[in-house]
C-alpha positions, 0 to 999 in steps of 0.5 A: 551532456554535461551534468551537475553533481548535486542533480546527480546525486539527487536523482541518485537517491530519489532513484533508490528510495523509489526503487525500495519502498516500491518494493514493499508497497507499491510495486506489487500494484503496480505491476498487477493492474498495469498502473504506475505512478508518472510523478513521485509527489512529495505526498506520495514519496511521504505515503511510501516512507510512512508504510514502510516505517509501520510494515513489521508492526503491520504484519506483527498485528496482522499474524496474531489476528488483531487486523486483516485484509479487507476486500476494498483495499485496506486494512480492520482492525478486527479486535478492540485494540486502540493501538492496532486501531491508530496503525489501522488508520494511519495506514489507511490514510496512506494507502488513500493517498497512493490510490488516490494519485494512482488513479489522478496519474492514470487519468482513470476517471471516476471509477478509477480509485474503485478500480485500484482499491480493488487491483489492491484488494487482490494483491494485498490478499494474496501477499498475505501470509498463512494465519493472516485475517482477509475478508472475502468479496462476501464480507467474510473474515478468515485466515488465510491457509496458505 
């Protein structure tokens, strides 16, 4: 099968960048509640790479407790901070982005994104580090120990 170079190449970096911005987001979904994506849409490629370039920032703000891990699947801002509250929602309306083809994708229906966001829920809480702010089922706010 003959191919050519440029198609190659392309699949090639789509391959990599895939591979590595799964890696910090969604692959831990993914893999945790059986869902996948079938098609990486130019918004969601965006999504990835948006993460990826706020992650030190994110986990910065999360360790000195001005955000925390919510129990539906997204990050608060848990202080007064107008800066902490833009990367608050900046990563909010990515994270909305992936749920939201995550379900389309999956043909979830109409509890599908309830379904992720809580699958995301989990996983985000249990990838957070000792000191970092998560939010019970219950509502309640505490650091996490280990």
């Amino acid at each position: 099968m003959k191919r050519k170079e440029g198609l190659t190449m392309r699949q090639i970096y789509i391959c990599g960048l895939a591979i590595s911005l799964a890696i910090l987001t969604a692959a831990p979904l993914c893999f945790a509640a059986d869902y996948d994506y079938k098609t990486m849409t130019p918004d969601i490629e965006k999504a990835l790479k948006n993460r990826q370039s706020r992650y030190h920032q994110l986990q910065s703000l999360k360790q000195e407790g001005e955000i925390g891990e919510n129990n539906k699947g997204y990050v608060t801002s848990l202080k007064d901070n107008a800066a902490a509250a833009t990367l608050t929602a900046a990563e909010n309306q990515d994270r909305r982005v992936l749920y939201e083809a995550l379900a389309e994708q999956n043909k979830l229906g109409g509890t599908g994104l309830l379904e992720i966001q809580k699958a995301f829920a989990e996983v985000q809480q249990e990838k957070a580090s000792p000191g970092d702010m998560v939010q019970s089922s219950s509502g309640d706010w505490k650091r996490k120990s280990s």
